[in-house]
C-alpha atoms as an extended CHARMM CRD file, in Angstrom:
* protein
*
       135  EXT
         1         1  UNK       CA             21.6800000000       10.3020000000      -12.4270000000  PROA      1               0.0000000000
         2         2  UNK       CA             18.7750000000        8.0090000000      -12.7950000000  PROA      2               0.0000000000
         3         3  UNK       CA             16.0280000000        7.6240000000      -15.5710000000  PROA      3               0.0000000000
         4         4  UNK       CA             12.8370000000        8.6820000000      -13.6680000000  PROA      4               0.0000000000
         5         5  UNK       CA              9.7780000000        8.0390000000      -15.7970000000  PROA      5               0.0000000000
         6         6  UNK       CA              8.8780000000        8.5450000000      -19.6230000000  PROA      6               0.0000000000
         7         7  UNK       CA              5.2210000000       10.4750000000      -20.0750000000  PROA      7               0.0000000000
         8         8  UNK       CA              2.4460000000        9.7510000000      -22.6790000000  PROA      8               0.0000000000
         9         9  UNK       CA             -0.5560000000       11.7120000000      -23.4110000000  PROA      9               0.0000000000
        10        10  UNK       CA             -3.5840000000        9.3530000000      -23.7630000000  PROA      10              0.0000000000
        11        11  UNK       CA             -6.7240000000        9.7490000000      -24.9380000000  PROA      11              0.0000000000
        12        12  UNK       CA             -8.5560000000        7.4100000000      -22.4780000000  PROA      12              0.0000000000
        13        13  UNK       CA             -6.6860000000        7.0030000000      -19.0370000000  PROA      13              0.0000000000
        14        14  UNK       CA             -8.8770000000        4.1230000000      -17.3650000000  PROA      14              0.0000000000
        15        15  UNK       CA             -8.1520000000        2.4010000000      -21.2320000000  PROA      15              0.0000000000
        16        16  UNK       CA             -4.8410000000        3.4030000000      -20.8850000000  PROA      16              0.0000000000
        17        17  UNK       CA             -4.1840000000        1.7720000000      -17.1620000000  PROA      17              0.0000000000
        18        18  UNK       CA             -6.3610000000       -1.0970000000      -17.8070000000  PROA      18              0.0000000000
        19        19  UNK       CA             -3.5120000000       -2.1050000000      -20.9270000000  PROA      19              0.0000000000
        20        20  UNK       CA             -0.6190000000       -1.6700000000      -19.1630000000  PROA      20              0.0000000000
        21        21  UNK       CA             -1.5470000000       -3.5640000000      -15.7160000000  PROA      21              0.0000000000
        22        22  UNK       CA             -3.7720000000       -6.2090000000      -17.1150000000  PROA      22              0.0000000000
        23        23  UNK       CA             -1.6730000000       -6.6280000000      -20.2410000000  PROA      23              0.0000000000
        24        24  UNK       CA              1.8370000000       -5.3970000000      -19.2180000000  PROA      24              0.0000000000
        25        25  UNK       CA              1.2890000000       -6.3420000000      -15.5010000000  PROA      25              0.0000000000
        26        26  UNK       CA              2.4320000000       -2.9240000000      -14.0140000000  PROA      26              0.0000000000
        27        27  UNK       CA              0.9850000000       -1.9590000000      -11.1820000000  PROA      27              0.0000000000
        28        28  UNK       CA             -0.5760000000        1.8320000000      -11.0700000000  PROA      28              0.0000000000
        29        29  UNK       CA              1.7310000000        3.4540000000       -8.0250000000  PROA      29              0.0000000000
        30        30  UNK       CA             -0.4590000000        6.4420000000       -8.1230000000  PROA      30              0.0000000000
        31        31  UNK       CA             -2.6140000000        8.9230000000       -9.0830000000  PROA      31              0.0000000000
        32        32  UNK       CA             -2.7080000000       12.9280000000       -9.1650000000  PROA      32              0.0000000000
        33        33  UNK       CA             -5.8910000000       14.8810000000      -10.1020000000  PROA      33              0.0000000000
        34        34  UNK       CA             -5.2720000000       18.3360000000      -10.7640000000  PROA      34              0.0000000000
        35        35  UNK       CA             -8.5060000000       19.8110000000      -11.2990000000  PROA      35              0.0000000000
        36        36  UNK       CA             -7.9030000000       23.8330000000      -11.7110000000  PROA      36              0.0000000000
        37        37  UNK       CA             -5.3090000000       22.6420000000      -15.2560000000  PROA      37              0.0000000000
        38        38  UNK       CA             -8.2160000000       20.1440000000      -16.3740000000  PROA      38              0.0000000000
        39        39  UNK       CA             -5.9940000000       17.1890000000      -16.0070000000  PROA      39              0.0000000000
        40        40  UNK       CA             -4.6930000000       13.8470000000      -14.4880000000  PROA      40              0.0000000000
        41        41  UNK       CA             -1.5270000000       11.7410000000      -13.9200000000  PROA      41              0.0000000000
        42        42  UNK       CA             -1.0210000000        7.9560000000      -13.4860000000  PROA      42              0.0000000000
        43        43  UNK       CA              1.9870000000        6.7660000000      -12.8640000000  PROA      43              0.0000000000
        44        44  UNK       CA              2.5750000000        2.9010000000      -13.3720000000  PROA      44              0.0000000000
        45        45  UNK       CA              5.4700000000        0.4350000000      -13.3920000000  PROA      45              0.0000000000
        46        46  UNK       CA              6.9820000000       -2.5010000000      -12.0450000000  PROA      46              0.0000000000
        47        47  UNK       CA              8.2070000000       -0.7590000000       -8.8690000000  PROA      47              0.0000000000
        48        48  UNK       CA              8.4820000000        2.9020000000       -7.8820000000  PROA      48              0.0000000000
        49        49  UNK       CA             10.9510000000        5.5910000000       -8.0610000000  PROA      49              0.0000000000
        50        50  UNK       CA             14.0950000000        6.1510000000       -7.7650000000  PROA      50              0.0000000000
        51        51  UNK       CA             14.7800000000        2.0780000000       -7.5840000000  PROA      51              0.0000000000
        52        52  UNK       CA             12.3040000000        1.8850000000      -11.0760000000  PROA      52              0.0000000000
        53        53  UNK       CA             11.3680000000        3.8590000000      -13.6030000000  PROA      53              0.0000000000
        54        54  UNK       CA              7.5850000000        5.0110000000      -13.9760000000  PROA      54              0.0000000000
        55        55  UNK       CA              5.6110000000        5.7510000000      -16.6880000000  PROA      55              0.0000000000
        56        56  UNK       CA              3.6150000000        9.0360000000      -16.2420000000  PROA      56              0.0000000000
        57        57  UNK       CA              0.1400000000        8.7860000000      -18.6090000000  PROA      57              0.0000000000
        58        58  UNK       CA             -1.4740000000       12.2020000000      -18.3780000000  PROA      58              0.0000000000
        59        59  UNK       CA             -5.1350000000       12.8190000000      -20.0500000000  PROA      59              0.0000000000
        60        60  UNK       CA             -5.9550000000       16.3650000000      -20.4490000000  PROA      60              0.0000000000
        61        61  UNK       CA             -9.1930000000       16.7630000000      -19.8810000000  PROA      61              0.0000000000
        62        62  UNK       CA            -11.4040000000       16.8630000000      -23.0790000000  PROA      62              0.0000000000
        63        63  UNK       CA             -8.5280000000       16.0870000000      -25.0090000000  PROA      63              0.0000000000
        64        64  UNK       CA             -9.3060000000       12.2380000000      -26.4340000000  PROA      64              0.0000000000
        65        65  UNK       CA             -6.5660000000       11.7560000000      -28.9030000000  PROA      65              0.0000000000
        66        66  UNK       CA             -2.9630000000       13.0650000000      -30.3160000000  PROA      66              0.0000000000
        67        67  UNK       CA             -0.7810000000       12.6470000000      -33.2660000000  PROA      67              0.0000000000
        68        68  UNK       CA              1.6490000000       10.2950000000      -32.8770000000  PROA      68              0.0000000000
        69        69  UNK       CA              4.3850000000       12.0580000000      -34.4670000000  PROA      69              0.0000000000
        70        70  UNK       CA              7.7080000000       11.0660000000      -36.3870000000  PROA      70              0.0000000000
        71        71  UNK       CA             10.1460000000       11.4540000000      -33.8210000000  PROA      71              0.0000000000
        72        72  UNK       CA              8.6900000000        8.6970000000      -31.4340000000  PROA      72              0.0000000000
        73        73  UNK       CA             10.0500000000        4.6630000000      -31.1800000000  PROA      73              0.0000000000
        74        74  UNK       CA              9.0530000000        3.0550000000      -28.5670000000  PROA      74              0.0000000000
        75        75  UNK       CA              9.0490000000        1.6200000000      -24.2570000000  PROA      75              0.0000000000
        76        76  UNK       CA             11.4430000000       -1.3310000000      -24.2480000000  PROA      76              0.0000000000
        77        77  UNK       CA              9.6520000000       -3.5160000000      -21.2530000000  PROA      77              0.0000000000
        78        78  UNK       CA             11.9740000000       -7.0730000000      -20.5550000000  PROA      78              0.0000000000
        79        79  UNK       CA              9.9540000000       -9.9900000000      -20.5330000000  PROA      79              0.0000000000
        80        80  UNK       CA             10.6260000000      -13.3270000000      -19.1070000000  PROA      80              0.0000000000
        81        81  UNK       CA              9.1180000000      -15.5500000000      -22.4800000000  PROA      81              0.0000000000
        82        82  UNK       CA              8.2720000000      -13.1680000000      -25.4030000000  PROA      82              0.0000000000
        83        83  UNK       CA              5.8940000000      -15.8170000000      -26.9080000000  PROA      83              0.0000000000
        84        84  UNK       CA              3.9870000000      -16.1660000000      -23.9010000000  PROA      84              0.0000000000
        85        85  UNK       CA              3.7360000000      -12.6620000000      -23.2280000000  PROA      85              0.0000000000
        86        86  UNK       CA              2.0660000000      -12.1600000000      -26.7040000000  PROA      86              0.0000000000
        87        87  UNK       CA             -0.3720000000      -14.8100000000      -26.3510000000  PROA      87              0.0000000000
        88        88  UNK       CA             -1.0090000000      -12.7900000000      -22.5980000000  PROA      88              0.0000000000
        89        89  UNK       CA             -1.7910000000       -9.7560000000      -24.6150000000  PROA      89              0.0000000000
        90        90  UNK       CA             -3.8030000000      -11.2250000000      -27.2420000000  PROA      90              0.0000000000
        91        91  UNK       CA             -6.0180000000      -13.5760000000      -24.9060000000  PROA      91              0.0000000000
        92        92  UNK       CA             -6.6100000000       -9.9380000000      -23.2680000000  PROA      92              0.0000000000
        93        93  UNK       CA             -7.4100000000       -8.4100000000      -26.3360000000  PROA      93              0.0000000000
        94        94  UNK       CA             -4.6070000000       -6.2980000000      -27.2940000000  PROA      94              0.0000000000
        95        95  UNK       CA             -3.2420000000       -5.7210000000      -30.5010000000  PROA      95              0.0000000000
        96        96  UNK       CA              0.3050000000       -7.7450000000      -30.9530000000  PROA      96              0.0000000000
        97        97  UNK       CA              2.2940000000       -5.6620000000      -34.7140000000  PROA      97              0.0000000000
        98        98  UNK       CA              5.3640000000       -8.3850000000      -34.7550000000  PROA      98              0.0000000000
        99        99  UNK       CA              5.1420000000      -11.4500000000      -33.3850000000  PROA      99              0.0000000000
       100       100  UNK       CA              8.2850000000      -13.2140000000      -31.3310000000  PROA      100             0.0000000000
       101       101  UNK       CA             10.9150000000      -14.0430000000      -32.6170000000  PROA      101             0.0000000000
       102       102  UNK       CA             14.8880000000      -13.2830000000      -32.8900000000  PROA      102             0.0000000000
       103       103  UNK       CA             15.7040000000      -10.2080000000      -33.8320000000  PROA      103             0.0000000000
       104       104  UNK       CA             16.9180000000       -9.1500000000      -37.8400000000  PROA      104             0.0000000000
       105       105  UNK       CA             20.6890000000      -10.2970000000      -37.4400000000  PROA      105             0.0000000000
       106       106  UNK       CA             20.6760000000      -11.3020000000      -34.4070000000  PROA      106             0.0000000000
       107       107  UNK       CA             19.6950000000      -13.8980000000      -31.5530000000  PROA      107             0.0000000000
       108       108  UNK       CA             17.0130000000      -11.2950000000      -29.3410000000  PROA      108             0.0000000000
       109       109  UNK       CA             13.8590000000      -12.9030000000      -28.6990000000  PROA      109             0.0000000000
       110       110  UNK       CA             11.8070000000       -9.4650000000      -29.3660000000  PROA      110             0.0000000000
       111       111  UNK       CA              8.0760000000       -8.7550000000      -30.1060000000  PROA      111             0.0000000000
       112       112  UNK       CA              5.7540000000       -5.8400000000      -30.0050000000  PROA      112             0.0000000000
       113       113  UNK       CA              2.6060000000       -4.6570000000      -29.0060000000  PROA      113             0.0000000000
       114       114  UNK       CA              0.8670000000       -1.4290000000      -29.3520000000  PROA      114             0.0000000000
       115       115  UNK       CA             -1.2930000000        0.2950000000      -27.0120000000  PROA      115             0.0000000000
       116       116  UNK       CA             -4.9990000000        1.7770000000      -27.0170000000  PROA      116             0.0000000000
       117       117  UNK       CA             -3.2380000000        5.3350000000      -28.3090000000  PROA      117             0.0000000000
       118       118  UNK       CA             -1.2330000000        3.5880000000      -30.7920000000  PROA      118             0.0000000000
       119       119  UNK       CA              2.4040000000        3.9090000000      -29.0420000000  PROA      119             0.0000000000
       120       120  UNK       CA              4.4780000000        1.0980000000      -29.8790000000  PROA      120             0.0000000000
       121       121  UNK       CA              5.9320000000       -1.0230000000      -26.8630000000  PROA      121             0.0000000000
       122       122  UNK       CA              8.5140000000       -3.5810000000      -27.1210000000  PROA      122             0.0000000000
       123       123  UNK       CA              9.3110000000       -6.8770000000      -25.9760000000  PROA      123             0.0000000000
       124       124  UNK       CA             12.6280000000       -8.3670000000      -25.4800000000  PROA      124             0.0000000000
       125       125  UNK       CA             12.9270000000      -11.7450000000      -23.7610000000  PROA      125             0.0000000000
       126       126  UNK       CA             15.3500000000      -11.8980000000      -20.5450000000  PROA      126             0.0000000000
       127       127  UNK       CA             14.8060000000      -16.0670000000      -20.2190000000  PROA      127             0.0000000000
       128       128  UNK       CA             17.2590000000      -15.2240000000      -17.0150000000  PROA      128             0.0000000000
       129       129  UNK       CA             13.8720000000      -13.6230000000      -15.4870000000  PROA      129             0.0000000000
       130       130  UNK       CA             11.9270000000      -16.7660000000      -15.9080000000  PROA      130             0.0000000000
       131       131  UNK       CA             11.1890000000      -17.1990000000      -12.0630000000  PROA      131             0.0000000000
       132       132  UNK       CA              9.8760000000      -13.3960000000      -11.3430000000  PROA      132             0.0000000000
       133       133  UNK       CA              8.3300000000      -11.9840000000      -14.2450000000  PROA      133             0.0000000000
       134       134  UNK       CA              4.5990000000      -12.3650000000      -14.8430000000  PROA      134             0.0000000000
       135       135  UNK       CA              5.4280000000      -13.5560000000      -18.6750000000  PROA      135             0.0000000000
C-alpha cells in the first residue's frame, strides 16, 4: 500500500497553486475540470504518483471558503534548510506562524507556514537533502 495524495478544499485555486509552487516549489502535475459537478482538481507535488504523493486541491465552484475544523493538523513537507525556506516564503509573501528552530524537547529543525485557506503546513529540515531540494 502506498499513500496516494491528501485533498484540500480551497477557496481560490489559482491562489492556492500559486502558494504551493512558488512558495513550496511543487510543481502542478495536472489539472481536471469537471464542468457538469461545478468543480476542479489540481494535483501538485514534488513528483507524481505512485513514486510521490500528490496533493489534490479541489474548488467547488462558487464555493470561496470552508471551516477549518478541529480535527485537522497539518502537510509535513521536508525541507533541505528550514530557515531559508522561511525567508523563501516570506520574501514571497506568505505568512510564516513559527519560525525555525528545534523542536520542544528535541533536536528537529521545524517551522511552519500557513496557506491562503489557512491550513497549516510544516517544515522539518532534512540537512541530508541539501544538494536537491529547492530550500
Amino acid at each position: 500500500m502506498r499513500l496516494l495524495h491528501t485533498m484540500l478544499r480551497v477557496g481560490d485555486l489559482q491562489r492556492s497553486i500559486d502558494f504551493y509552487t512558488k512558495l513550496l516549489g511543487m510543481k502542478l502535475l495536472r489539472q481536471v475540470e469537471n464542468t457538469e459537478y461545478k468543480y476542479t482538481l489540481a494535483y501538485l507535488g514534488y513528483g507524481s504518483n505512485p513514486e510521490h504523493a500528490e496533493l489534490e486541491l479541489t474548488y467547488n465552484h462558487g464555493q470561496h471558503e470552508y471551516e477549518m475544523g478541529t480535527a485537522y493538523g497539518h502537510i509535513a513537507i521536508g525541507v533541505a534548510d528550514a530557515y531559508q525556506a522561511c525567508a523563501e516564503v516570506k520574501a514571497g509573501g506568505g505568512n510564516v506562524t513559527r519560525e525555525a528552530g528545534p523542536v520542544k524537547g528535541g533536536s528537529t529543525v521545524i517551522a511552519f507556514v500557513t496557506d491562503p485557506d489557512g491550513y497549516k503546513v510544516e517544515l522539518i529540515e532534512r540537512k541530508e537533502w541539501a544538494s536537491t531540494d529547492k530550500f
